[in-house]
Backbone as JSON, one array per atom type, in Angstrom:
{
  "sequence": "XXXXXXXXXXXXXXXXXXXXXXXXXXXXXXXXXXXXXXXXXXXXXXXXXXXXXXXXXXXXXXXXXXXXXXXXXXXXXXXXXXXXXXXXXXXXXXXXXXXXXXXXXXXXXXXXXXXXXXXXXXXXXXXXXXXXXXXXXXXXXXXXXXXXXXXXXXXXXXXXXXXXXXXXXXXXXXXXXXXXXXXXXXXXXXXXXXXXXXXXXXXXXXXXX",
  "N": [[209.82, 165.38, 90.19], [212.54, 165.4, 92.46], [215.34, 167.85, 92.46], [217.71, 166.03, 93.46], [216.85, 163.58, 93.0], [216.48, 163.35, 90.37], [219.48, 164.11, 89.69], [220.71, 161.91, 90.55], [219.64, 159.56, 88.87], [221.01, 160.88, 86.45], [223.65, 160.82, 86.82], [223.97, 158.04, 86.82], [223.12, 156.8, 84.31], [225.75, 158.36, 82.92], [228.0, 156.83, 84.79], [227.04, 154.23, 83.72], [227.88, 154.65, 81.21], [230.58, 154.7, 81.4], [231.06, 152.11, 82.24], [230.8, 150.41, 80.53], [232.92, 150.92, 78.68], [234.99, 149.6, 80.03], [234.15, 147.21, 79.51], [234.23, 146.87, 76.64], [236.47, 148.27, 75.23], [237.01, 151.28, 74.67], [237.76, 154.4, 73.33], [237.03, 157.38, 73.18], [234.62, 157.78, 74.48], [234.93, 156.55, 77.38], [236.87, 158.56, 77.94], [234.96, 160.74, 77.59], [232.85, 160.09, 79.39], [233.81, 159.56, 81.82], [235.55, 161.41, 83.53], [232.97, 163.11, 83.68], [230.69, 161.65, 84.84], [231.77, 161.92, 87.19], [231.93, 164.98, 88.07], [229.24, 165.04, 87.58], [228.5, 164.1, 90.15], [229.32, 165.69, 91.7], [227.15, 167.28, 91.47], [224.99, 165.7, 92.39], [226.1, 166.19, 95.67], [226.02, 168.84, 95.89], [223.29, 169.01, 95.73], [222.5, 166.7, 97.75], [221.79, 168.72, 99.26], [223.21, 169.52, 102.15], [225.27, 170.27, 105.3], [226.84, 173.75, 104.72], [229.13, 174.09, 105.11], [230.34, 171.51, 104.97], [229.92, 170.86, 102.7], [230.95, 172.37, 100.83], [233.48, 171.51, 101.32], [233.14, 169.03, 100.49], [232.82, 169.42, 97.39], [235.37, 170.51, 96.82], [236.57, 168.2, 97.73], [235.87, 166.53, 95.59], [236.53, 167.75, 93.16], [238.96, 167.54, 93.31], [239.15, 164.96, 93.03], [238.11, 164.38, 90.4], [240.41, 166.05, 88.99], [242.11, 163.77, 89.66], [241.08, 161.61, 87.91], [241.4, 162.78, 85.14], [243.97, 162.65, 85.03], [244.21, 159.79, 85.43], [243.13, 158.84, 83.32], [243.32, 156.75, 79.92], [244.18, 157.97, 77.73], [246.31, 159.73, 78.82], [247.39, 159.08, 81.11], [248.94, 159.68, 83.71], [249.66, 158.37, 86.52], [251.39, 159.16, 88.78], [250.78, 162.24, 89.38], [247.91, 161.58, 89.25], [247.54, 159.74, 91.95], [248.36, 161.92, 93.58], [246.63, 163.53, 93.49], [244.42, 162.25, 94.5], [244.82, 161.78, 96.84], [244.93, 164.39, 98.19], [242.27, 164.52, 97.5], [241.4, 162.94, 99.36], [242.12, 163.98, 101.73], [241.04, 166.34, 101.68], [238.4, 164.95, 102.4], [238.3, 164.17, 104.63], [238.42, 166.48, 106.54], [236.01, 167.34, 105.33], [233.96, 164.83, 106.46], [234.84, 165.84, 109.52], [233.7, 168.05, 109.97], [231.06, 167.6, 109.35], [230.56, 166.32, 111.89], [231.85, 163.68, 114.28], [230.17, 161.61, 115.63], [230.44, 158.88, 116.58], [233.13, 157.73, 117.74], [233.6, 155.54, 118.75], [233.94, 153.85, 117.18], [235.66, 153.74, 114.9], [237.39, 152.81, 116.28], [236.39, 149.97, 115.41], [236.46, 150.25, 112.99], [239.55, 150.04, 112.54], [240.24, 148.06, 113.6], [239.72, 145.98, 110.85], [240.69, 147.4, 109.06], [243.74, 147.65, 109.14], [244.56, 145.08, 109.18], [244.3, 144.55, 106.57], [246.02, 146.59, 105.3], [248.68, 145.32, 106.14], [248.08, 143.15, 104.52], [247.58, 142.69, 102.58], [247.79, 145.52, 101.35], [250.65, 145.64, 101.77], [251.21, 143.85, 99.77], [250.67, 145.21, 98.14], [252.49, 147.47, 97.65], [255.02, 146.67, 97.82], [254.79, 145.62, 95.5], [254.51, 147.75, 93.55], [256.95, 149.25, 94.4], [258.86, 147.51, 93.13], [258.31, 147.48, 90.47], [258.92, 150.48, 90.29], [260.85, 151.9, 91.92], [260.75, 154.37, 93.05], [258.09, 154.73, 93.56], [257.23, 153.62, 95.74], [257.55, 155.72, 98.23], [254.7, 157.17, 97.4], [253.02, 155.43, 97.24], [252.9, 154.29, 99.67], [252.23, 156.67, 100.99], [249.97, 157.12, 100.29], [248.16, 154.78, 101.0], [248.35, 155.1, 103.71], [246.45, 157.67, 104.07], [244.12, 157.2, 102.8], [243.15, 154.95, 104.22], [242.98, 156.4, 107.02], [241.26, 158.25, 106.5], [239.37, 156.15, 105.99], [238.71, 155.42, 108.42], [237.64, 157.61, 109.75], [235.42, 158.3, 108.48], [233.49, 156.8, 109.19], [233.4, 156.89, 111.83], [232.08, 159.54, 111.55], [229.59, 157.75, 111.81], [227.41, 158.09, 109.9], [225.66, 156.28, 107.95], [226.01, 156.54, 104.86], [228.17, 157.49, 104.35], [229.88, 155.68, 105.55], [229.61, 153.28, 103.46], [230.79, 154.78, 101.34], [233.17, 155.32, 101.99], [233.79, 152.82, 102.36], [234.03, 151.21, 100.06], [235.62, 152.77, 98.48], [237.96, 152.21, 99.31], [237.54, 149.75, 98.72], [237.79, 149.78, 96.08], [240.33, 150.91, 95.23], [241.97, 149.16, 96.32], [241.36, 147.16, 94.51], [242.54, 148.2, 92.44], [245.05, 148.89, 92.89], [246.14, 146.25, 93.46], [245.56, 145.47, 90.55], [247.51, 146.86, 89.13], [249.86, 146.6, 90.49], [250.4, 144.06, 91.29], [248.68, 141.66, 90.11], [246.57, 141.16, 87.17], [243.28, 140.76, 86.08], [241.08, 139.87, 84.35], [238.15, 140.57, 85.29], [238.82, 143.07, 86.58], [239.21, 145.61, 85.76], [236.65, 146.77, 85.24], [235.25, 146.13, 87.78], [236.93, 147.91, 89.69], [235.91, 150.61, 88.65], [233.03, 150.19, 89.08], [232.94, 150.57, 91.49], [234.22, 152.3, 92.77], [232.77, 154.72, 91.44], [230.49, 153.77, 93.29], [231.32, 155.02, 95.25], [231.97, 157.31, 95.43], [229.5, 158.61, 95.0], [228.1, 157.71, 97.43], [229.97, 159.17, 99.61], [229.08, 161.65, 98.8], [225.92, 161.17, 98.97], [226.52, 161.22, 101.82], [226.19, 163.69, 102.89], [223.56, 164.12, 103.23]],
  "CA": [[211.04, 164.7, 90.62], [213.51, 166.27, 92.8], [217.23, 167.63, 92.14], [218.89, 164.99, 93.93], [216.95, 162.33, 92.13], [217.51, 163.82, 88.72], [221.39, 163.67, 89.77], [221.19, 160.4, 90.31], [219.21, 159.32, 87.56], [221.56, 161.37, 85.3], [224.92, 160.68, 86.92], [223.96, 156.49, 86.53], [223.21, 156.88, 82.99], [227.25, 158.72, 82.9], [228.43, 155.66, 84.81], [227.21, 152.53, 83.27], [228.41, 154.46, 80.16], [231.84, 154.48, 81.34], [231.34, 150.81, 82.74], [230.61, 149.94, 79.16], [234.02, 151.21, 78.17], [235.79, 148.66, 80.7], [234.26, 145.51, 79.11], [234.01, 146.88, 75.32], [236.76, 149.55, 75.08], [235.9, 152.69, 73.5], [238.62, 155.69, 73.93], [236.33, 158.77, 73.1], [233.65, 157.4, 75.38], [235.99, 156.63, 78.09], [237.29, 160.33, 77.85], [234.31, 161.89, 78.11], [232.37, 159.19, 80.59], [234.95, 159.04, 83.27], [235.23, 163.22, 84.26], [231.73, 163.6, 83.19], [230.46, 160.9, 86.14], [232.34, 162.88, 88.31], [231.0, 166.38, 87.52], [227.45, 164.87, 88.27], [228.56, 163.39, 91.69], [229.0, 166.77, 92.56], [226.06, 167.92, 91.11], [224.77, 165.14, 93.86], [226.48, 166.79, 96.32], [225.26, 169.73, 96.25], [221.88, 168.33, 95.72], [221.54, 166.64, 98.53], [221.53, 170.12, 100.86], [223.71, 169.89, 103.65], [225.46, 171.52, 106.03], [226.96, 174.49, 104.12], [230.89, 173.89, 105.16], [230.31, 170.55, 105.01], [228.98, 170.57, 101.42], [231.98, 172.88, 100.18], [234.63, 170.71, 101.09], [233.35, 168.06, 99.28], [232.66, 169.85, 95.83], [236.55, 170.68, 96.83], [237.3, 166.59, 97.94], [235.44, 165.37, 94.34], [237.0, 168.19, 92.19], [240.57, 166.62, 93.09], [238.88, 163.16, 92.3], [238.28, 164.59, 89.12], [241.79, 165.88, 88.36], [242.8, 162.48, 89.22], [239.91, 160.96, 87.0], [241.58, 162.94, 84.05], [245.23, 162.11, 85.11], [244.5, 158.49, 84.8], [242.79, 158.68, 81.46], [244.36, 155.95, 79.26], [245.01, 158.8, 76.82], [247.05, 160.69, 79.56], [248.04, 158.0, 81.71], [249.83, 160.15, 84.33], [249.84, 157.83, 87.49], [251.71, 159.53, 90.07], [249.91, 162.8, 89.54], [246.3, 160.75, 89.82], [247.54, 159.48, 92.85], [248.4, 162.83, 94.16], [245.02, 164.29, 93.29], [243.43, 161.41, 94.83], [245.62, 161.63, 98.11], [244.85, 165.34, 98.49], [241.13, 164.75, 97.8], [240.84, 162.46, 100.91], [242.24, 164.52, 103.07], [239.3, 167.38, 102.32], [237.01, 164.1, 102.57], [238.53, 163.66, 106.28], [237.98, 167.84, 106.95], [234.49, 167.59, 105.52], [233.52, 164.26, 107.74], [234.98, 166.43, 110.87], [232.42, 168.94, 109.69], [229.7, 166.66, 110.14], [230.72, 165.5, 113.37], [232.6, 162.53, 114.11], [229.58, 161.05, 116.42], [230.9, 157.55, 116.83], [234.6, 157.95, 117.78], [234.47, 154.35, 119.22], [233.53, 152.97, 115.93], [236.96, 154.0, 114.59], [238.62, 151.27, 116.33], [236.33, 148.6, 114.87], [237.21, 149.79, 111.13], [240.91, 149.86, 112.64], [240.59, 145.89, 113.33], [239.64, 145.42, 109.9], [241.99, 148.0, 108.28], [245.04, 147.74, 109.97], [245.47, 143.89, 108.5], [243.98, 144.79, 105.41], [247.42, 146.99, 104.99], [249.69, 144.75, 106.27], [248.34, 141.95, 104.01], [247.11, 143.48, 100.97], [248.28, 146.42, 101.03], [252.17, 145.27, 101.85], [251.72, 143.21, 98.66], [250.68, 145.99, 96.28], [253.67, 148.15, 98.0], [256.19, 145.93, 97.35], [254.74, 145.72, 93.63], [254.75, 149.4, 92.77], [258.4, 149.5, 94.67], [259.23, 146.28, 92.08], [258.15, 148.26, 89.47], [259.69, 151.48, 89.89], [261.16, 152.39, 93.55], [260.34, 155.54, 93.38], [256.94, 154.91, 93.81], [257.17, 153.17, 97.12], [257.01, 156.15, 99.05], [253.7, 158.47, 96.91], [252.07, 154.45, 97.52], [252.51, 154.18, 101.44], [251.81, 157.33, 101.78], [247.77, 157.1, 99.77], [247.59, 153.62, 101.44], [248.38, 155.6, 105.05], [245.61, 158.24, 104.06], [243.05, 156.49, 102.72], [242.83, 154.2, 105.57], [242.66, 157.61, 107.59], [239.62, 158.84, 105.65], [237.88, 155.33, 105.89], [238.28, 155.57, 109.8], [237.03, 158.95, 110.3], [234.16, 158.22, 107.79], [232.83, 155.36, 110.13], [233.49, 157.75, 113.23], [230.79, 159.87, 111.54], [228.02, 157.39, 111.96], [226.23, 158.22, 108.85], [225.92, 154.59, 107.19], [226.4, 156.81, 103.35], [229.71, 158.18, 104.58], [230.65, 154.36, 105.76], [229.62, 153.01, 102.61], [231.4, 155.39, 99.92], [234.54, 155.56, 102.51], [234.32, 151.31, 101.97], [233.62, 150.99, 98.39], [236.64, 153.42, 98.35], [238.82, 151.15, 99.8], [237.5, 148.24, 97.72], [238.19, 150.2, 94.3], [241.72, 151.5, 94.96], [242.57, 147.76, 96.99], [241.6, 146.24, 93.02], [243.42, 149.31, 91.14], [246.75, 148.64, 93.13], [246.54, 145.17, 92.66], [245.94, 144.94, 89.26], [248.76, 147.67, 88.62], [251.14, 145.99, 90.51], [250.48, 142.31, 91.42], [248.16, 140.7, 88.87], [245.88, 141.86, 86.87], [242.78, 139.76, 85.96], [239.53, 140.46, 83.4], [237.13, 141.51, 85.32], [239.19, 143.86, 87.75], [238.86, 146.89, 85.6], [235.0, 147.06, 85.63], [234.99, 146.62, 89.55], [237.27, 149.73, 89.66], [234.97, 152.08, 88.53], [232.03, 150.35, 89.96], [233.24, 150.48, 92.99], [234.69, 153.95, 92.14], [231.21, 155.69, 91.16], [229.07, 153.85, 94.7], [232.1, 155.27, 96.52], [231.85, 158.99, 95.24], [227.74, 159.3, 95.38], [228.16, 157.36, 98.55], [230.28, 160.08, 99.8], [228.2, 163.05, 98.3], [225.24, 161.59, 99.89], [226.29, 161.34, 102.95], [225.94, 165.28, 103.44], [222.22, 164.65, 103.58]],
  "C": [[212.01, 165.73, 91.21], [215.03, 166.54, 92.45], [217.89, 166.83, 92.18], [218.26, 163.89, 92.81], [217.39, 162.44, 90.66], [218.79, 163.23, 88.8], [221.93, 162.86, 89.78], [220.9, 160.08, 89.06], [220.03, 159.6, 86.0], [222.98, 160.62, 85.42], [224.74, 158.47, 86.56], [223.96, 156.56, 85.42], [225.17, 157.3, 82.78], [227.58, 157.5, 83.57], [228.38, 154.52, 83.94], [227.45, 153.03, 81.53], [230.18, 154.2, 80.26], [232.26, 153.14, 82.09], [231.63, 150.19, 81.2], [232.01, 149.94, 78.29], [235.12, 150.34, 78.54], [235.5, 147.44, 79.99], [234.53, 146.17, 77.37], [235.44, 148.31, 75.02], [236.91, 151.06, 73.83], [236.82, 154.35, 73.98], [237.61, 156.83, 74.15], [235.52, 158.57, 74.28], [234.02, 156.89, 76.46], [236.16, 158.32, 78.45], [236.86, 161.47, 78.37], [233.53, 161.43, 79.22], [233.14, 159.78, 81.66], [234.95, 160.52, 84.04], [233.61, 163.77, 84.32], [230.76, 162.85, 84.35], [230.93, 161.92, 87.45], [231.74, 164.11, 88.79], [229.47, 165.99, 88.26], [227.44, 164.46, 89.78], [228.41, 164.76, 92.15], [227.88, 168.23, 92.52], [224.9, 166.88, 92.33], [224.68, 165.62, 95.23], [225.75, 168.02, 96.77], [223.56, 169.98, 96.19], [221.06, 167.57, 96.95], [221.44, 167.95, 100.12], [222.13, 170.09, 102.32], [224.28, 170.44, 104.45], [226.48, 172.54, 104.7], [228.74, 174.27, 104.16], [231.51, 172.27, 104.8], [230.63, 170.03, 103.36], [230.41, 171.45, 100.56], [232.99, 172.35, 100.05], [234.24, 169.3, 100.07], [232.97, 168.06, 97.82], [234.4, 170.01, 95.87], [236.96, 169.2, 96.33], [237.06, 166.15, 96.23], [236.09, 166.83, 92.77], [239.07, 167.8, 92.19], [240.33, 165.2, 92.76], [238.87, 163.67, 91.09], [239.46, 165.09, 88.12], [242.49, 164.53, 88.7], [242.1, 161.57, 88.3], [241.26, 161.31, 85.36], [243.64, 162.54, 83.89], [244.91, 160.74, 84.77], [243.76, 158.33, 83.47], [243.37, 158.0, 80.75], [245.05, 156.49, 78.08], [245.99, 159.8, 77.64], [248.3, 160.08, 80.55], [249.49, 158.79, 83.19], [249.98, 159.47, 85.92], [250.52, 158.52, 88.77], [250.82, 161.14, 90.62], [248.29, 162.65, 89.86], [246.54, 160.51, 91.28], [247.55, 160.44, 93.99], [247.2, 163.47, 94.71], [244.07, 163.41, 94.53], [243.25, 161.97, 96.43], [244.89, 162.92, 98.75], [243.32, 165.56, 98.5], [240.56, 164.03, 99.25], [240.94, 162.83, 102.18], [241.36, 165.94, 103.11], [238.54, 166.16, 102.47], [237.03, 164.19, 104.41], [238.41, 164.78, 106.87], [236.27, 167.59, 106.48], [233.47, 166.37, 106.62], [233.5, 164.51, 109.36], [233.99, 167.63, 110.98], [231.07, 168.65, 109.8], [229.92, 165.98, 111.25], [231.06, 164.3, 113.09], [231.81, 161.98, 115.44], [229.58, 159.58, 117.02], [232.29, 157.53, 116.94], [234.3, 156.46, 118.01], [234.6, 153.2, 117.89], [234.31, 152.87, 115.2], [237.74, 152.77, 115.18], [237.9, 149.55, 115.96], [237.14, 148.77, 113.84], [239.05, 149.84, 111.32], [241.15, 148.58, 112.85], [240.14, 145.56, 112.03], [240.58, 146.07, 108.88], [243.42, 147.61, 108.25], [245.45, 146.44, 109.19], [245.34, 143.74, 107.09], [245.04, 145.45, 104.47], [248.34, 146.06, 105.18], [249.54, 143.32, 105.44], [248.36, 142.42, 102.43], [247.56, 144.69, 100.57], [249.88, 146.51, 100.63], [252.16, 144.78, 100.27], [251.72, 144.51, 97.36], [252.2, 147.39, 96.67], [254.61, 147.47, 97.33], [255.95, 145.77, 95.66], [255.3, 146.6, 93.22], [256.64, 149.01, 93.38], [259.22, 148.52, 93.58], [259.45, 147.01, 91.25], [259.17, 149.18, 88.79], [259.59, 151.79, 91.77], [261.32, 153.21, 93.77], [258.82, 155.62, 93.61], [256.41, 154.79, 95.19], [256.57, 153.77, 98.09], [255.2, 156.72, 98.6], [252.93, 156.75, 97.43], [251.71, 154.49, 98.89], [251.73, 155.46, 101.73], [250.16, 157.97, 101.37], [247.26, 156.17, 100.6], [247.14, 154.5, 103.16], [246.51, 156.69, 105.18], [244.38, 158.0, 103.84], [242.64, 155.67, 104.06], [242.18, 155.52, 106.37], [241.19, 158.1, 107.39], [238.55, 157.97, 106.13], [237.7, 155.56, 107.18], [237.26, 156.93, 110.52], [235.78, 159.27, 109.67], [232.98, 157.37, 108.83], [232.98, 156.09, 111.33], [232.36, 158.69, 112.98], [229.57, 159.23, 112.08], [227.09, 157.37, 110.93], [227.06, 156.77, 108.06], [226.21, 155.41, 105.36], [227.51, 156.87, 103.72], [230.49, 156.49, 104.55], [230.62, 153.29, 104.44], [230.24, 153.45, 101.68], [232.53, 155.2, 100.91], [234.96, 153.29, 102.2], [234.32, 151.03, 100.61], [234.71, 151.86, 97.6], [237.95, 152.47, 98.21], [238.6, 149.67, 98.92], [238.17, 148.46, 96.31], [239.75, 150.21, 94.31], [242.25, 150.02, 95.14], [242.81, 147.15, 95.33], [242.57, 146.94, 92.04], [245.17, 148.49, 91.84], [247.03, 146.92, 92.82], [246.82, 144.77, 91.43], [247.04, 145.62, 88.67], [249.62, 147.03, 88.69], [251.35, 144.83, 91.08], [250.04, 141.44, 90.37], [247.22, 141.4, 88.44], [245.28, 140.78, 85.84], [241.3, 140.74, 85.02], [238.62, 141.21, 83.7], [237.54, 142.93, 87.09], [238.6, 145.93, 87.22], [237.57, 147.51, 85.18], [234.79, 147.03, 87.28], [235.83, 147.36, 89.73], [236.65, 150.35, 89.83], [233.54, 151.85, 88.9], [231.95, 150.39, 90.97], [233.69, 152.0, 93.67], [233.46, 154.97, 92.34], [230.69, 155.17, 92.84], [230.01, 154.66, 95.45], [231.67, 156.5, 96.13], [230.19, 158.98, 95.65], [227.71, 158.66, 96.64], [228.82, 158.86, 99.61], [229.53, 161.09, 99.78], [226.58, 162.62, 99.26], [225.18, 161.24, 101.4], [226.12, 163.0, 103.75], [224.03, 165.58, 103.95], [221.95, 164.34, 105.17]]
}
């Protein structure tokens, strides 16, 4: 069996333990699940062998996912710092996709007709939440919603269908996190989080192959 599959093989086992924690919750196992998923993505990463600059930024991009992994921890609970981490990992995701070539530029303005209202409908609403909330958040929100988008476009300008998949499955996770933070928040949101969470990271990682 090869590295990469191991990595998978191992890092799924670490997921569907920290899925397990969303329907049944379980602090310790939580704790150590949630960074510990992570860790293996970029044991992924560098598993599946690719370009060499390519492959550095995103052990960089998924070691700021992982300080935001341990910022949101429900024993830590630090929210604006997670968001930071997050923010700052997508913008090495959007240096390491320019590292693999951005071979489909025109393909950028499809995922901009599906983005673009995707903010102004869904996104506007979970803005105006967080700003509800606490209106200091307003701006650290627009300005993940602004970047993320960024990331997914320039993921889909690659061409590689992994990159377009973890850069959407990105966008699906955070879309349910901000909702349920700050519009509604419904049973089975915080299991599609983190499954949506995990395809997005190994999605990501293997798109280096």
């Amino acid at each position: 069996m090869s590295a990469l599959a191991i990595s998978l093989l191992v890092t799924s086992g670490a997921a569907l333990a920290n899925w397990y924690t969303r329907v049944k919750p379980h602090e310790m196992l939580e704790t150590i699940s949630k960074p510990l998923t992570t860790i293996l993505v970029i044991w992924i990463a560098i598993a599946s062998d690719g370009p060499r600059s390519a492959t550095v930024l995103a052990v960089i991009g998924l070691v700021f996912c992982l300080i935001g992994d341990i910022a949101l921890l429900d024993v830590i609970d630090r929210f604006v710092v997670g968001l930071g981490a997050f923010l700052v990992g997508h913008v090495v995701f959007i240096a390491m996709f320019a590292a693999l070539h951005l071979h489909r530029p025109l393909w950028g303005l499809a995922a901009l007709l599906v983005l673009v209202p995707h903010g102004a409908i869904v996104g506007r609403r979970i803005v105006a939440g967080a700003s509800a909330q606490d209106p200091t958040l307003k701006g650290p929100v627009v300005a993940y919603l602004l970047v993320i988008t960024a990331m997914a476009v320039i993921a889909v300008m690659t061409g590689r269908w992994w990159a377009i998949a973890g850069a959407a499955f990105f966008v699906a996770s955070d879309t349910v996190l901000g909702w349920r933070a700050f519009v509604a928040e419904k049973q089975w949101m915080a299991l599609t989080v983190m499954v949506t969470y995990h395809a997005a990271l190994v999605g990501l990682a293997l798109s280096l192959r």
